[in-house]
VORO-144617 format. One record per residue (C-alpha): x, y negated, z negated; residue number from 1. Coordinates in nm, 3 decimals, padded with zeros to 5 digits. Example, Ala and Ser with C-alpha at 12.3 -4.5 7.8 and 13.67 -1.06 7.14 Angstrom:
2
px  py  pz  num
01.230  00.450  -00.780  1
01.367  00.106  -00.714  2
This chain:
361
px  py  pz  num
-01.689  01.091  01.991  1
-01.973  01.291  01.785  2
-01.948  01.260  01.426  3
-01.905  01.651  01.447  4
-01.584  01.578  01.628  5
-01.437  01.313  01.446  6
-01.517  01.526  01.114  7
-01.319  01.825  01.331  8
-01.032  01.604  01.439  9
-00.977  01.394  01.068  10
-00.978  01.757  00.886  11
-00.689  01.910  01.124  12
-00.507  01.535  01.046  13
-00.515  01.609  00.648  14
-00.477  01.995  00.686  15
-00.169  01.996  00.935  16
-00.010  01.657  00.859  17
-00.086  01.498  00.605  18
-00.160  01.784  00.325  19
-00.017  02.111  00.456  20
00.079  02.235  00.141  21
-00.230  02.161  -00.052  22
-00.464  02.431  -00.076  23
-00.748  02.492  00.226  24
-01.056  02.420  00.061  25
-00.921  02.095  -00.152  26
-00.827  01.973  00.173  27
-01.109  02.016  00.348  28
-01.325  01.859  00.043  29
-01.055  01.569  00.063  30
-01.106  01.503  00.453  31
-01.463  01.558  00.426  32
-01.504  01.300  00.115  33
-01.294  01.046  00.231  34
-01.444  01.024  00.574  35
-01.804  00.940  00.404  36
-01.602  00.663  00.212  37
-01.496  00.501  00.466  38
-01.815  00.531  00.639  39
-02.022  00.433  00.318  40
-01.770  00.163  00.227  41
-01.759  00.238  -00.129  42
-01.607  00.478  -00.364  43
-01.907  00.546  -00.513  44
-02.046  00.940  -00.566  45
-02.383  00.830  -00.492  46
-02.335  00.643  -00.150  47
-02.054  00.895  -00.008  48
-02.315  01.177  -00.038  49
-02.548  01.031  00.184  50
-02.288  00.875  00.446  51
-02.053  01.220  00.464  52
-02.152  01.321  00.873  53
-02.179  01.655  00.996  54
-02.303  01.881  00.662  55
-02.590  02.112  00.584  56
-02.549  02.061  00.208  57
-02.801  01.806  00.065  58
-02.645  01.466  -00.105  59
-02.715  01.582  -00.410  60
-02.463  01.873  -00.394  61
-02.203  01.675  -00.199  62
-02.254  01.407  -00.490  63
-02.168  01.692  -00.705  64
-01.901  01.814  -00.543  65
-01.706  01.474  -00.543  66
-01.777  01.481  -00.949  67
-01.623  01.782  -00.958  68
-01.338  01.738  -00.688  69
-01.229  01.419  -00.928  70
-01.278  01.632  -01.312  71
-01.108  01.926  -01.128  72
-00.723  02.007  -01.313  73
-00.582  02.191  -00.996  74
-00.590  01.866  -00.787  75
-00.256  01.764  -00.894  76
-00.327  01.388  -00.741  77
00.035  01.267  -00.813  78
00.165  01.565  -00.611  79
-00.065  01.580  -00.346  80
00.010  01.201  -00.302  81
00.416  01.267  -00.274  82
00.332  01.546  -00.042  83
00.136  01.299  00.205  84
00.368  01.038  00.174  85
00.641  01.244  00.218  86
00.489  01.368  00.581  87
00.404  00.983  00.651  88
00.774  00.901  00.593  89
00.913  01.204  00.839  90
00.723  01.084  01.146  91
00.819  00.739  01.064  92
00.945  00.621  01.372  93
00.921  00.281  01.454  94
01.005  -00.038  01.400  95
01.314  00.044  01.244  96
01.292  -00.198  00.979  97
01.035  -00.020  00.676  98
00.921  -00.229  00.471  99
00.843  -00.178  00.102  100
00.616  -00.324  -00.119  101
00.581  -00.251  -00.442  102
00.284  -00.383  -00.687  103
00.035  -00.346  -00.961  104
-00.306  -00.456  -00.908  105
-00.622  -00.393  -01.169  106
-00.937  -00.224  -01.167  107
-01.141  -00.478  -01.348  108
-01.040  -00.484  -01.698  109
-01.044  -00.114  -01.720  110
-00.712  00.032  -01.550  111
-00.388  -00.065  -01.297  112
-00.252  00.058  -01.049  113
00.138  00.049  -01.021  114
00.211  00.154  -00.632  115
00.451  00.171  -00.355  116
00.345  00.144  00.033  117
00.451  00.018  00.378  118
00.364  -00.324  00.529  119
00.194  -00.232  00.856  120
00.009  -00.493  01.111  121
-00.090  -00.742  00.849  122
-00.228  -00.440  00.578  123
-00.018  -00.167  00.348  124
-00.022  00.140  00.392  125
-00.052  00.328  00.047  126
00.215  00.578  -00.040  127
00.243  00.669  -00.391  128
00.119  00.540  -00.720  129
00.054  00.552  -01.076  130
-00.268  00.459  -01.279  131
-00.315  00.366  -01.619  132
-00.551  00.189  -01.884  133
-00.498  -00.122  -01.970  134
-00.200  -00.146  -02.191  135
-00.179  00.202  -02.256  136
00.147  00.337  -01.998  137
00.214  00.640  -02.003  138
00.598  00.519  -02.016  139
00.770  00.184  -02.023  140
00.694  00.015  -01.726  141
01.081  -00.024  -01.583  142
01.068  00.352  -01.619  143
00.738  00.385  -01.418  144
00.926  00.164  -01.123  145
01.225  00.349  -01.182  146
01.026  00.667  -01.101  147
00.798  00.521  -00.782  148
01.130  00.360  -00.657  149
01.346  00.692  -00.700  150
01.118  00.962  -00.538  151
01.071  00.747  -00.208  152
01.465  00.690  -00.243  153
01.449  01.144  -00.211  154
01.203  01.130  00.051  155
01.394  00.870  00.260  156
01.704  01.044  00.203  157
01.967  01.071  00.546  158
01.715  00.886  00.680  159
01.996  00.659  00.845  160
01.800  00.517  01.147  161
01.613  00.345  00.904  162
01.635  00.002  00.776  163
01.462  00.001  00.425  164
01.394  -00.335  00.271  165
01.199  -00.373  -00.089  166
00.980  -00.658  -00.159  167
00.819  -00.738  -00.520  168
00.652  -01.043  -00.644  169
00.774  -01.189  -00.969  170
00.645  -00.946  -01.232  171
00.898  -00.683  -01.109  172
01.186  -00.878  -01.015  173
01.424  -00.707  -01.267  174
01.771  -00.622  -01.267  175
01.667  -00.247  -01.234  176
01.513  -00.298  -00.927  177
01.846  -00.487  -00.824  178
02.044  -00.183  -00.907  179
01.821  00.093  -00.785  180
01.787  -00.046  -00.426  181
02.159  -00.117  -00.408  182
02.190  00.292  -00.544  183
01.957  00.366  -00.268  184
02.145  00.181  00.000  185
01.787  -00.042  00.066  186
01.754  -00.453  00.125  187
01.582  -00.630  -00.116  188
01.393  -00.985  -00.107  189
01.220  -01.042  -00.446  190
01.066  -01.380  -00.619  191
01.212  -01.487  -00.942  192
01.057  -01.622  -01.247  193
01.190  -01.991  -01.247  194
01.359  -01.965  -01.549  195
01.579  -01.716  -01.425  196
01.962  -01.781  -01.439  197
02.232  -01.833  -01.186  198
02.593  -01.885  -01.237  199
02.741  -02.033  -00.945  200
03.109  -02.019  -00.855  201
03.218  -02.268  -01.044  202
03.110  -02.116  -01.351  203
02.782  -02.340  -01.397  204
02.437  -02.202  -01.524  205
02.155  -02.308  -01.388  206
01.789  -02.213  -01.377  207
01.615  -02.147  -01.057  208
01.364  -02.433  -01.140  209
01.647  -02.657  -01.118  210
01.757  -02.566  -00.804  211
01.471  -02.728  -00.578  212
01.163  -03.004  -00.582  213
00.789  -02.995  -00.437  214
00.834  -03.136  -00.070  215
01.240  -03.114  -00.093  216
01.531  -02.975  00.046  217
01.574  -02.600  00.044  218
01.850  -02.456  -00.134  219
02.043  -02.165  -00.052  220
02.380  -01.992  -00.196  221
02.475  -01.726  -00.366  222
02.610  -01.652  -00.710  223
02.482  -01.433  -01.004  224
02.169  -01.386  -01.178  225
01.995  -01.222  -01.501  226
02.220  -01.345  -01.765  227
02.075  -01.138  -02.032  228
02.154  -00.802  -01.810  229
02.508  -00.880  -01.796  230
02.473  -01.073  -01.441  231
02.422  -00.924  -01.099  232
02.544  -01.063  -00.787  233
02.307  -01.183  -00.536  234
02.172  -01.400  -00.243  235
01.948  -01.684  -00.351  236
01.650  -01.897  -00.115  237
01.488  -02.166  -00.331  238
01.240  -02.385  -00.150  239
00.897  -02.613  -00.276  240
00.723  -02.665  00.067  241
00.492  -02.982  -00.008  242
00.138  -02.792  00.015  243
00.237  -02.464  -00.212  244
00.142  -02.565  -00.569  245
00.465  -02.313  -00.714  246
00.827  -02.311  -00.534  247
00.917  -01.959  -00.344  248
01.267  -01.855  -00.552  249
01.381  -01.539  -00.394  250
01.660  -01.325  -00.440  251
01.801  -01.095  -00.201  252
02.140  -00.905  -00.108  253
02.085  -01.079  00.314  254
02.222  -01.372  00.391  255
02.085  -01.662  00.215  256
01.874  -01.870  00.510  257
01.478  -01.960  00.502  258
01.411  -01.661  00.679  259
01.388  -01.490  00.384  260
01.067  -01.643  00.286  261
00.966  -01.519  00.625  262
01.041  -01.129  00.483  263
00.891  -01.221  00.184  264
00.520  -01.386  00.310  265
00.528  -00.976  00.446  266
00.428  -00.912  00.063  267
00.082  -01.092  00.096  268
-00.063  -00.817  00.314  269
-00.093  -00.575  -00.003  270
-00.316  -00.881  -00.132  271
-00.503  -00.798  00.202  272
-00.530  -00.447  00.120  273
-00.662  -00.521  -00.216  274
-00.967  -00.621  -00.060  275
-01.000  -00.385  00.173  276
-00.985  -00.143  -00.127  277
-01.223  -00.357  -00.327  278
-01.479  -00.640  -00.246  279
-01.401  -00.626  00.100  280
-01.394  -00.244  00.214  281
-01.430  00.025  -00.078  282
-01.569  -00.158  -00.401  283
-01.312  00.033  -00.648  284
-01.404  -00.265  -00.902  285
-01.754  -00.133  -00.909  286
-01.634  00.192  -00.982  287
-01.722  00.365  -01.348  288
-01.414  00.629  -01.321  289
-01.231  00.524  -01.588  290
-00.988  00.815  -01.695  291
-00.672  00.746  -01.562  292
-00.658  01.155  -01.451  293
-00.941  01.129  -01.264  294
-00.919  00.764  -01.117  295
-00.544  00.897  -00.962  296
-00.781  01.175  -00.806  297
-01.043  00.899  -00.681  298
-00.742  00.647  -00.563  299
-00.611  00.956  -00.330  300
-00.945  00.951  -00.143  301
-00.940  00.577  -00.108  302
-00.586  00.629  00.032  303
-00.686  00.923  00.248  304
-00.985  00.645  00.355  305
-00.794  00.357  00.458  306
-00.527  00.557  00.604  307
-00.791  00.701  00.845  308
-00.942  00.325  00.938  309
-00.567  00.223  01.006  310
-00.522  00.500  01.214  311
-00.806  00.431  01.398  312
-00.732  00.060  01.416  313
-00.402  00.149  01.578  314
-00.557  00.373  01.830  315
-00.846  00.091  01.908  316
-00.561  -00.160  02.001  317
-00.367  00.095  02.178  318
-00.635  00.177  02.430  319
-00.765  -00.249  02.453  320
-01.129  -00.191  02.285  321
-01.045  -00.445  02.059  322
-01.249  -00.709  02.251  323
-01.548  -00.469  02.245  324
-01.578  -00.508  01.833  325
-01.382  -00.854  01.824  326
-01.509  -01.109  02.080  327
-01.371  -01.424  01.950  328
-01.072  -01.612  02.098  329
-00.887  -01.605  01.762  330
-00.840  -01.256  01.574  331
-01.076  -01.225  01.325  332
-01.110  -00.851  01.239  333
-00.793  -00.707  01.095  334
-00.703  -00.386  01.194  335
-00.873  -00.172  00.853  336
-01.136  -00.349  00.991  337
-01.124  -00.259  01.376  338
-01.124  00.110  01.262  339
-01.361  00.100  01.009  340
-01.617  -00.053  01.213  341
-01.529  00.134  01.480  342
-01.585  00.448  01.294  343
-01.970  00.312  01.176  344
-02.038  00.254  01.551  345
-01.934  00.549  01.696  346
-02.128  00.739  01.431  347
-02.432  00.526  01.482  348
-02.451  00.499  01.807  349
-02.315  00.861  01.907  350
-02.070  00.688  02.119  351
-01.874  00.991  02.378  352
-01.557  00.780  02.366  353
-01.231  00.983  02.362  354
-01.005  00.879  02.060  355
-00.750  01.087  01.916  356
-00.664  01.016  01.525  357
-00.292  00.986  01.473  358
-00.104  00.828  01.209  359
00.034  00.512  01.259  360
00.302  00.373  01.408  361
């Protein structure tokens, strides 16, 4: 597959079913932009320019048309981002179980990123977001989840042959989040703080601290938590397995049973993705976009980016090449980095291999 034809086939992808609504030319620029990130593995104007295949126009004007794509008003980022997660979500077809994550990481000391996406094969797959400076929201931040959580709730809407389930780590375990996904008719596993309070059935208070010890017995039961919030009923897994240095105290409207903490270890993978979108894959921590406006611009081509090296990953397993890029017994490549490397191959190498780019599952 040329680099002329993967160019071709990634373009139709963002034009027809991923962007359709978004103007011609921005999507073309997007698909054309994102494609040299991936390739150039980094964010950066300067190294996209010379990686972006296929192109008559020098690096210097492709450098300068990234500048501008990023500084341009009509790119509506937090639109164009509902509009591809919104397509994502319609051909969602299996598993039935979608999983949730939501989570804030940070862009050095500069700005955060409060998002939303899907666990998917060990890596998330980024859906919607908000970005901010440091300590300067643009709202309070239960109203920021409030708003994430509510337009996937519109998007997901009659979607009955789903099975939603949210996961958070402790920062955003909040009675909000209780409420909304119970609104919302979703599952929810999410670790507590330990100081958070149940009342059991027989009236007592405890903290969730109290509940287990390092290298003890698990504890599981229900009752009702966040005292200051007027209480809330729910599920509750405590457990301190002897080589984690903090207990895992989750709460959750399933049955109370240790498989919980097997929903919840799910969550990691955005930690995976992290990397992928920063030491490890597109260096967004080396990046000097630091207006919020503009960086939401710049995080929808890293999305755009690592959506197109899942998608690729999913169509290198599918077809059994994975042996051809990952020899060793044990997996060692994950699958952002199957189709990343797969794309840099095929580019380098010219390989003629068929592979059609679809979005996962």
């Amino acid at each position: 597959m040329s680099a002329v034809d993967i160019l071709r086939s990634w373009t139709r992808c963002v034009k027809e079913d991923l962007l359709p609504d978004l103007h011609g030319h921005q999507a073309k620029a997007l698909a054309r932009l994102s494609l040299g990130m991936a390739l150039a593995r980094h964010c950066s104007s300067a190294l996209v320019s010379v990686a972006v295949p296929a192109t008559r126009a020098k690096p210097a004007s492709v450098r300068r048309q990234q500048e501008r794509l990023l500084a341009n008003p009509r790119l509506r980022a937090g639109w164009a981002m509902n509009q591809m997660a919104r397509h994502l979500l319609e051909r969602w077809t299996a598993p039935a179980e979608l999983l949730l994550i939501l989570d804030e990481t940070p862009k050095a000391n500069d700005l955060r990123l409060l998002k939303l996406g899907i666990a998917f094969h060990k890596r998330e797959i980024p859906l919607i977001g908000i970005c901010y400076r440091n300590g300067e929201t643009p709202d309070t931040m239960p109203k920021l989840v409030a708003k994430l959580l509510r337009r996937v709730g519109r998007m997901l809407r009659g979607r009955h042959d789903l099975n939603v389930t949210l996961l958070a780590d402790r920062g955003l375990c909040w009675p909000l989040v209780l409420d909304l996904c119970e609104q919302m008719g979703w599952h929810y596993v999410l670790r507590a703080q330990v100081g958070t309070r149940l009342r059991l059935e027989e009236r007592t208070i405890r903290s969730l601290g109290e509940l287990t010890r390092r290298g003890g017995e698990p504890w599981c039961g229900s009752g009702e938590v966040f005292k200051k919030s007027g209480w809330r009923q729910a599920n509750v897994v405590c457990c301190w397995p002897a080589d984690s240095a903090e207990p895992w105290l989750l709460i959750t409207d399933r049955p109370a049973s240790l498989r919980r903490c097997q929903n919840y270890c799910k969550r990691t993978w955005c930690e995976e993705s992290h990397r992928d979108q920063k030491s490890s894959g597109l260096q967004w921590q080396q990046s000097k976009v630091n207006d919020p406006t503009h960086a939401a611009r710049l995080i929808l081509l890293m999305a755009l980016a690592m959506l197109l090296a899942i998608a690729l990953g999913c169509q290198v397993i599918k077809r059994g090449w994975r042996k051809d890029l990952d020899p060793h017994r044990h997996r060692r490549l994950s699958i952002f980095q199957l189709g990343d490397r797969w794309l840099i191959c095929s580019m380098h190498r010219q390989l003629d291999v068929p592979l059609h780019i679809s979005l996962p599952p």
